[in-house]
N, C-alpha and C positions, 0 to 999 in steps of 0.2 A: 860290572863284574858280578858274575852270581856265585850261588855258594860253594861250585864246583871249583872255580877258576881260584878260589879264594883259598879252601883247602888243598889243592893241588899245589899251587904259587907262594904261599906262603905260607914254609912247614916251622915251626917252633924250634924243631935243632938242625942248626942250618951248617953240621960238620961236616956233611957232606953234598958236595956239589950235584943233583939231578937235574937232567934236561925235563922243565916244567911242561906237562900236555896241557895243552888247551882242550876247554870245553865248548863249544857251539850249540848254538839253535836253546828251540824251546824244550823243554822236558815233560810238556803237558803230553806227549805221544808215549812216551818211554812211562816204566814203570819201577819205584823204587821201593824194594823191601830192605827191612832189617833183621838182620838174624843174629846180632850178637850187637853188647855195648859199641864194639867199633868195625865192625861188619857189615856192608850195604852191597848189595846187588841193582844192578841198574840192567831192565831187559826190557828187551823191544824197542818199538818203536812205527813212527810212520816214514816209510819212503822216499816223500817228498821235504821233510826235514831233512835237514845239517847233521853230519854223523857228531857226535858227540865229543869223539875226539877225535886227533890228527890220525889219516892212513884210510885204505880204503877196508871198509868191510859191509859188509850186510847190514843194516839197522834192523828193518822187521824181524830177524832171527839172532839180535846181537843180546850178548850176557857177559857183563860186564863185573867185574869185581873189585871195591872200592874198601879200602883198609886203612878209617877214617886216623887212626893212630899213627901209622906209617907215611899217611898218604901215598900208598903203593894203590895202581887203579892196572887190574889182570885180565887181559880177556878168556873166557873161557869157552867151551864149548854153545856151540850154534844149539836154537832148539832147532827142534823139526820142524816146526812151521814159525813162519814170518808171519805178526799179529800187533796190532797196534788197537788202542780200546777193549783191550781185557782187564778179565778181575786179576791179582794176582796176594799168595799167602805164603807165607811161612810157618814150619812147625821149630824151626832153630836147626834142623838139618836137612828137610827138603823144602822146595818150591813149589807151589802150585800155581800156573798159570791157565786160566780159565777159560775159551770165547776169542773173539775179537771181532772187527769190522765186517773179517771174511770169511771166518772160521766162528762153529761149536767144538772145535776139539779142547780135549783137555791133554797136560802134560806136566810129568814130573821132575825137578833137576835133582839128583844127589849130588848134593855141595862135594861130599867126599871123595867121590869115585869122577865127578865132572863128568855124568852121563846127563842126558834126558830121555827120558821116557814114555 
C-alpha cells in the first residue's frame, strides 16, 4: 500500500462513510507539488503508466488536487500539453510546470481561477 492508498483508506474521522479511490502505478512519472500545510497537486504523467486513480482520463495532461486534511482528491483542469519528466514549482498560488520528454513549453496553473496558461 503506498502513501496515497493509505491517506485515501484510512481517514482519521470515520463519520462519514466515502467510497475510497484507489491509487495505481508508479508516481516516479507524475509530479507532486505542495502549496499549502495540507494541499498537494499531483500533475502529469507518462502514458504508458496506470492512471492514478479509478475512471478514464488523460494522465500526461491530468492535475489532480489532493486535500491531505480531508482526504478529498479533485480533478481539475487539463494543462495544455501532456508532459511527463518536467521540472515542476510553486509560488503558494501558481504552478509552474517546465519541459518534458517531448516538449520545452512552459505553463502556468492559477490554483484559483483552475485555468492554465
Amino acid at each position: 500500500m503506498n502513501v496515497f492508498e493509505k491517506v485515501v483508506k484510512n481517514p482519521k474521522n470515520k463519520k462519514k462513510k466515502k467510497k475510497a479511490q484507489t491509487f495505481y502505478g508508479e508516481l516516479s512519472e507524475s509530479k507532486i507539488v505542495q502549496l499549502s500545510e495540507f494541499i498537494v497537486y499531483i500533475v502529469g504523467g507518462h502514458a504508458n503508466y496506470p492512471a492514478l486513480v479509478d475512471g478514464d482520463y488523460d494522465v500526461p495532461k491530468a492535475c489532480l488536487k489532493l486535500n491531505l486534511k480531508t482526504r478529498e482528491l479533485t480533478r481539475k483542469k487539463y494543462m495544455n500539453t501532456g508532459r511527463d519528466e518536467f521540472g515542476i514549482c510553486s509560488d503558494g498560488t501558481f504552478i509552474y510546470v517546465v519541459g518534458g520528454s517531448k516538449t520545452s513549453t512552459c505553463e502556468k496553473y492559477n490554483t484559483w481561477t483552475d485555468k492554465w496558461h
